[in-house]
C-alpha positions in Angstrom: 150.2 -59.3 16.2 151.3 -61.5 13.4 149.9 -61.9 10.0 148.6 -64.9 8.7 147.7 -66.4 5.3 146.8 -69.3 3.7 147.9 -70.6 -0.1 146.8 -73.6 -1.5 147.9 -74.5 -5.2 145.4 -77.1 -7.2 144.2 -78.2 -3.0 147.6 -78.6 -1.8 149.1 -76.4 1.2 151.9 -74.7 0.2 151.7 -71.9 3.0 154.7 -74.0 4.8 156.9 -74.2 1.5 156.5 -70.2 1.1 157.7 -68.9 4.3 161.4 -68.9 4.1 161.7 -68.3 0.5 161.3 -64.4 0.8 157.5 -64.1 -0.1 155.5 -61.7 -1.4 152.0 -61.9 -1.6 149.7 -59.0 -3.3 146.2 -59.0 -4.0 144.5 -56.5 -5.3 140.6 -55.6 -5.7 140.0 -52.6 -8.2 136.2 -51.7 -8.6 136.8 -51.0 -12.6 138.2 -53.9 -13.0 136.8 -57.4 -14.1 138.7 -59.8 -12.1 140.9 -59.4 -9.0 144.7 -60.6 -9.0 146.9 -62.3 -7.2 150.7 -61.9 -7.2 153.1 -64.5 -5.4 156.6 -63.6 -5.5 159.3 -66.0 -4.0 163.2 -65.9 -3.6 164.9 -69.0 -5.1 168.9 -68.9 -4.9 169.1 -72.6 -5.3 167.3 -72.7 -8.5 165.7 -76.1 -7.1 162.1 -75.2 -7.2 159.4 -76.4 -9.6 156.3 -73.9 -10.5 153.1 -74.6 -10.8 151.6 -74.6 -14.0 149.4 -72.2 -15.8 145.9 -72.9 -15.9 146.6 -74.0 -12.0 144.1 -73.4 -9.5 145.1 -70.9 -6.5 143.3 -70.6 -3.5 144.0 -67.7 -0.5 142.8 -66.6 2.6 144.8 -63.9 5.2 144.2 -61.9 8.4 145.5 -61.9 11.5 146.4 -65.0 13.6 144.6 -63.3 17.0 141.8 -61.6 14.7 139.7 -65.0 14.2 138.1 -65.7 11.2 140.4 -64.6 8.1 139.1 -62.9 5.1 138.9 -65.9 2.0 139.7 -64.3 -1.0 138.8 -67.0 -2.9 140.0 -69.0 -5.9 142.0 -67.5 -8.7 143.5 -68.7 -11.9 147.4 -68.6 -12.7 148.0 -67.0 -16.1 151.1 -66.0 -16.2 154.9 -67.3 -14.6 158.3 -65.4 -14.8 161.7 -65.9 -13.6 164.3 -62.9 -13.3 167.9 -63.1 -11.5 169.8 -62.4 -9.7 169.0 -63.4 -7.2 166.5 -65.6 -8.7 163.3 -64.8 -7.7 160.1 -66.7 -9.4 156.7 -64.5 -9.8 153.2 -65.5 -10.3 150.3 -64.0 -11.6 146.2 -65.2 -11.0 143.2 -63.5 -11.7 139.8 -64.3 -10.8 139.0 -65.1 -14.9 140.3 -67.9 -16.4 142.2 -66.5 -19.5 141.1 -69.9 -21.3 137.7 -69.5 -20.8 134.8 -69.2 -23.0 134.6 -65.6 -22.0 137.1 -64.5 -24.6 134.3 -66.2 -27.4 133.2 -63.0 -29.4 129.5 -63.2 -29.6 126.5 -61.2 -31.3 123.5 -61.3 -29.6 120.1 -59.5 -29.6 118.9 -58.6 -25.9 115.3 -57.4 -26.5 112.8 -56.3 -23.6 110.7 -58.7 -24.3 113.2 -61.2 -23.1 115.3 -59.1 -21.1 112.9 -56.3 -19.8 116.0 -55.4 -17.0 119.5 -55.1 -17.5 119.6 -57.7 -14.5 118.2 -60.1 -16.8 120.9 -59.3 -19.7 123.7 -59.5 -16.8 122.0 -63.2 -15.4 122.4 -64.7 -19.5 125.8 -63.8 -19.6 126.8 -64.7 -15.9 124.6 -68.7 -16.9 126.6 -68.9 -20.2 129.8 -68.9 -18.5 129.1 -70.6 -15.1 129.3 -68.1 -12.5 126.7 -67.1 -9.9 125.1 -63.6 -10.6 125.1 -61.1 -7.5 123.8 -58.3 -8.8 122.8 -55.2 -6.8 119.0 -53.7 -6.8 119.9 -50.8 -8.5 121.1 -52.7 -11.4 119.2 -55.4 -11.0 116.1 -53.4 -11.9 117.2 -51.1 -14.5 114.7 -50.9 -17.4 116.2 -52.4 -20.7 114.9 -51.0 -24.1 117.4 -52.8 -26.3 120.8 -53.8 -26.3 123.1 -56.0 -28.7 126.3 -58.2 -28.8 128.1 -57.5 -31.4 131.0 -59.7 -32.2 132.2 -58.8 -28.7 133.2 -60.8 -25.5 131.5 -61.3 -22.8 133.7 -59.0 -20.8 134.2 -56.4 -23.4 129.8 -56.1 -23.7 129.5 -56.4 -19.7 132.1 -53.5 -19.3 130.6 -51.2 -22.3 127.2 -52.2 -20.0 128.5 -51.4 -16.5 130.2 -48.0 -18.1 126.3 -47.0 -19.1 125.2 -48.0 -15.8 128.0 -46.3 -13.7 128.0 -50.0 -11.8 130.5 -52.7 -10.9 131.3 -55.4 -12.8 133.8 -58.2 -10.9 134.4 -62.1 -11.2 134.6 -63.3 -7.4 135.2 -66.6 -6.6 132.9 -68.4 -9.1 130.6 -65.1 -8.7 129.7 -62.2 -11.3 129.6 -59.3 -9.0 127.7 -56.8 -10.1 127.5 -53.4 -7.9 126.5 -49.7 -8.0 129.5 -48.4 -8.4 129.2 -45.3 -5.9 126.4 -46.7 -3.4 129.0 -48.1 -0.5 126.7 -51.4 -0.7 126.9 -54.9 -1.3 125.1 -57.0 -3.5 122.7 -57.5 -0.3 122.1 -54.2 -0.5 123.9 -54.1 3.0 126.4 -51.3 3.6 129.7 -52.0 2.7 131.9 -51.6 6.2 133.6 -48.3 5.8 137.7 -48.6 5.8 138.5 -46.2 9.3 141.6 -44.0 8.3 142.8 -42.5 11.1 146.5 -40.6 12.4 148.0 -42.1 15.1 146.3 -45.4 15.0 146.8 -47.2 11.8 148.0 -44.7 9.2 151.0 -45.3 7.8 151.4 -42.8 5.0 149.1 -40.9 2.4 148.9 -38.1 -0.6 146.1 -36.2 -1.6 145.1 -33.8 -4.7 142.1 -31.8 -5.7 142.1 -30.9 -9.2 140.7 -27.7 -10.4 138.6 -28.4 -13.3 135.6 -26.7 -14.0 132.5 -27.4 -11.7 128.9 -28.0 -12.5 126.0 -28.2 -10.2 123.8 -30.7 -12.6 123.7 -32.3 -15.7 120.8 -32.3 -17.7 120.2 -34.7 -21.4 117.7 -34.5 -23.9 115.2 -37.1 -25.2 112.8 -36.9 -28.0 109.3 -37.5 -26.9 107.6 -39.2 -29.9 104.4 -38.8 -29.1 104.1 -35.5 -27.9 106.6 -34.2 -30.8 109.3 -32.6 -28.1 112.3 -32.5 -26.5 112.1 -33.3 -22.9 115.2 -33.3 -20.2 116.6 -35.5 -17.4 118.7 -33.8 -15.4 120.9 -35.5 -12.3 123.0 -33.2 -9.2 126.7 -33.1 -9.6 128.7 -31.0 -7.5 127.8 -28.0 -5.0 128.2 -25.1 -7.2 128.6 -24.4 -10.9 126.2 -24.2 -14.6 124.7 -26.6 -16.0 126.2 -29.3 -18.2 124.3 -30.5 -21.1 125.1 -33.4 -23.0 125.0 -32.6 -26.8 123.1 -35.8 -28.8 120.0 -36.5 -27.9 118.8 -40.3 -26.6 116.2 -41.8 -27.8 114.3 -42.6 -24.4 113.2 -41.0 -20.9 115.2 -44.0 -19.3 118.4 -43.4 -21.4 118.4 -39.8 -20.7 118.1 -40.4 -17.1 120.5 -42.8 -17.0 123.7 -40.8 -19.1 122.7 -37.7 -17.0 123.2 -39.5 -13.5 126.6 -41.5 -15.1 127.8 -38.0 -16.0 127.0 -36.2 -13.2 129.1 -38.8 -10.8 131.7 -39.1 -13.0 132.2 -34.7 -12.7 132.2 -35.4 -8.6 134.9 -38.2 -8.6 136.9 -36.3 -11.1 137.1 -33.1 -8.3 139.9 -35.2 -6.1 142.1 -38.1 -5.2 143.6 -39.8 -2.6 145.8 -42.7 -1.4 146.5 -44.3 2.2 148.2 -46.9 3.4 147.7 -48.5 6.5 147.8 -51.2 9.2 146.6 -53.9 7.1 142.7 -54.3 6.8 141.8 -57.6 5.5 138.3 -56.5 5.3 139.4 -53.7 3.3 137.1 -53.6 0.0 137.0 -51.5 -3.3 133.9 -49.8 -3.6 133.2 -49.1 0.5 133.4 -45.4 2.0 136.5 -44.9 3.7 136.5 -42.6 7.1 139.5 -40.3 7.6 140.2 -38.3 10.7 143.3 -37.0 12.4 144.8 -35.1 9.1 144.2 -31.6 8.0 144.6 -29.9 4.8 141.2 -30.8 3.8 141.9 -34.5 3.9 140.3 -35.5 6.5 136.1 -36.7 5.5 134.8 -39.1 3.4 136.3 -41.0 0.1 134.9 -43.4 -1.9 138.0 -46.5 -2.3 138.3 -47.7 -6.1 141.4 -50.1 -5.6 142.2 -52.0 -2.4 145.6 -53.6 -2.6 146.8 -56.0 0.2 150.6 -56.9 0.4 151.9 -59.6 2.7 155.4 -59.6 3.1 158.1 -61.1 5.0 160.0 -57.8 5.4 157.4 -55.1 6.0 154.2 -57.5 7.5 151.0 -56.7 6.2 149.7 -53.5 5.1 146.4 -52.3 2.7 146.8 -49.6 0.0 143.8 -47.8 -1.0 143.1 -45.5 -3.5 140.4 -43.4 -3.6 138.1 -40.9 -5.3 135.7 -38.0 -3.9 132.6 -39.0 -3.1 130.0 -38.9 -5.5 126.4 -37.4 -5.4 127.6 -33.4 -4.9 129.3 -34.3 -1.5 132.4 -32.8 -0.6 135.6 -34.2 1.0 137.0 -32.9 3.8 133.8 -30.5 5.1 131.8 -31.1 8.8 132.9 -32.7 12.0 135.7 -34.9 11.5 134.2 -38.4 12.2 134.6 -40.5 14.7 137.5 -43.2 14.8 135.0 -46.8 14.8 135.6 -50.5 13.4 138.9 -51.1 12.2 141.0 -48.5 12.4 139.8 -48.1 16.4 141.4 -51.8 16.7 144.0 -51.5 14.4 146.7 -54.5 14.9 150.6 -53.6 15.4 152.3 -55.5 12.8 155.3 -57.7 13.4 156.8 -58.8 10.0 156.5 -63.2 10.4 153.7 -64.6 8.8 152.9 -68.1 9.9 153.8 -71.4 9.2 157.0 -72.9 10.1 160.4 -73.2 8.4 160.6 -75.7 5.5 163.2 -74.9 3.1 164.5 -76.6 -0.3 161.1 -77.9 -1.0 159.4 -78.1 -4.2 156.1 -75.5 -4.5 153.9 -78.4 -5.4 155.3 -80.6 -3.4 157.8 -82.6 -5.4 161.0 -81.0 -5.4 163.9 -82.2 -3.6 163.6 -83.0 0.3 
C-alpha cells in the first residue's frame, strides 16, 4: 500500500512540487498541548526554490491511497522558516494558532457565577473573543464555576492554568477550541475515541516501556471549610490499587474545589506509575487522548495505555509510520493485568508500507508556484 497526502499552501496544491524534493512531513497531536504542528522538510540542492511566507495558510490531509477517505488534519499557520546546508534542505514549521493572533493580548477579566455559573461558559467567552468554535466535552462543559479571574494573562496562558485545575484538554483544531477530559478516551460528542490497536506481528514496529517506582497511594483526600456548619469536611478521589492515603495540605475554600484538586491529583499519581512509546504501521486515525490496545508483548506491556502525543511522519525514505507516547491509564487501573485483548480495528488491518507517496514527478519548481519551470 502506498501512502498518500495532500498539501496545499494559501489554496494552492503543492503535493506535486514536494515529491521529489526529499520530503518530510510530521504532524504531531500532543493532548497537553494548545495547538498541533506541522513540519515540512524539503531537499533543495539547486537553491532555486522560493518559500512560502510566514503568516501563510497550510492545509493537510494523509492516509492511504487504497484506505478511502483520508484523515484532514486541517489548517495550520506557518510561523517559522529555516534553511541549513549542506545539502540545503528548507524546513517549515505551522501550528494550529496563529502566533499573530489576538490570543497573545494579556487580559484581566472577572468570570463570576452569575455570568459564568460553568467553566463551559468561561471556556465559550474566550473560544467567541478569538473566533474559534467551542467543542467542549460534558464533563467540562458542566463543571460548577465559583469564581475565576484574568489576570494580565493570555488567553492561552488562563485556558491552560484552567484545563491544569480541571485535568482536561485544551487544543486549537482547525478553527476549533477543543476542549476534552483529559483521561476519558472520548470525544467532544462524548463518543469513544477509537482505540489505537498495538499489536506484534501485525503492525508494531518498535517500542520501550518503564514503570517507575514511586510511592503508591490508593486515594487522595482534600479539605474544605464548611462555613456554615464551622468544619472541615473532605473529598476524597481513587488513585491507584494499593497504598495510604494522600492528603493535600491547604485547605479550599469550596465542596466543588476540593472535589475537583482531589480527582486532578489522584490521576495525575496513576499516570505518573508508567510510560510507554510504540511505533507503528502508520494510523492516520491515530489520536492523542484515545486508549491504545497492546497485545502480542510480554513483560507487562501488553494492556491498556492512555496516548498523550501522536506523531505522524511521512517520508519518502521510510513511508508512513505513527509514534505514540503514552501514559498508564488513569482511574486505579493497571497496565498490563487480565486477558490480553483482542487484536480489532486498525491494527487487525494494518497496511504494509511501501515508501512512495503520491503525486507525480515535478522537479525544479517553485513551492508556490512561481519558481523557475
Amino acid at each position: 500500500m502506498k501512502p498518500y497526502y495532500l498539501i496545499k499552501v494559501n489554496g494552492e496544491n503543492v503535493t506535486k512540487k514536494l515529491k521529489d524534493l526529499g520530503l518530510t512531513l510530521t504532524i504531531t497531536d500532543q493532548l497537553d498541548s494548545h495547538a498541533d504542528t506541522a513540519q515540512i522538510d524539503i531537499t533543495d540542492p539547486n537553491m532555486i526554490l522560493q518559500r512560502p511566507e510566514t503568516g501563510a495558510e497550510v492545509y493537510i490531509e494523509a492516509g492511504w491511497e487504497e484506505q478511502g477517505e483520508p484523515r484532514k488534519f486541517g489548517k495550520f499557520r506557518i510561523d517559522q522558516r529555516s534553511v541549513n546546508g549542506f545539502p540545503v534542505t528548507i524546513s517549515i514549521s505551522a501550528q494550529t494558532i496563529d502566533a499573530k493572533s489576538a490570543v497573545k493580548e494579556q487580559r484581566t477579566k472577572a468570570y463570576p457565577n452569575k455570568d459564568y455559573p460553568t467553566y463551559g461558559d468561561i471556556f465559550r467567552e474566550i473560544a467567541s473573543r478569538n473566533g474559534w468554535s467551542p467543542a467542549i466535552a460534558d464533563r467540562i462543559d458542566n463543571e460548577p464555576n465559583d469564581y475565576e479571574a484574568q489576570s494580565e494573562e493570555n488567553d492561552i496562558a488562563f485556558a491552560t492554568r484552567l484545563k491544569e485545575k480541571l485535568d482536561a484538554g485544551v487544543s486549537i483544531k482547525d478553527g476549533h477550541m477543543v476542549i476534552n477530559d483529559k483521561a476519558s478516551g472520548e470525544s467532544v460528542t462524548g463518543k469513544k475515541i477509537p482505540a489505537i490497536n498495538v499489536a506484534l506481528g501485525v503492525n508494531l514496529i518498535s517500542f520501550s516501556a518503564s514503570e517507575v517506582d514511586k510511592p503508591k497511594f490508593s486515594k487522595v483526600e482534600a479539605s474544605w471549610f464548611d462555613r456554615n456548619k464551622v468544619e472541615h469536611k473532605f473529598q476524597s478521589s481513587a488513585a491507584s490499587e494499593e497504598g495510604p492515603t494522600f492528603h493535600i495540605r491547604h485547605p479550599f475554600q469550596t465542596e466543588e474545589e476540593a472535589r475537583r484538586a482531589a480527582r486532578s491529583k489522584a490521576r495525575e499519581i496513576t499516570r505518573s506509575e508508567g510510560s510507554a512509546r510504540f511505533t507503528i504501521n502508520g494510523d492516520p486515525f491515530a489520536m492523542a487522548g484515545a486508549e491504545v490496545e497492546v497485545s502480542g508483548l510480554g513483560y507487562g506491556v501488553y494492556g491498556k495505555w492512555h496516548a498523550v502525543r501522536v506523531v505522524h511522519t511521512f517520508s519518502g525514505s521510510s513511508a508512513y509510520t505513527t509514534e505514540i507516547e503514552c501514559e498508564a491509564p488513569t482511574g486505579g487501573a493497571k497496565k498490563g493485568l487480565g486477558e490480553q485483548p483482542k487484536v480489532t480495528g486498525s491494527a487487525s488491518t494494518a497496511p504494509v508500507p511501501t515508501p512512495e507517496p503520491t503525486g507525480p514527478t515535478l522537479v525544479g519548481s517553485g513551492l508556490l508556484g512561481d519558481g523557475p519551470e
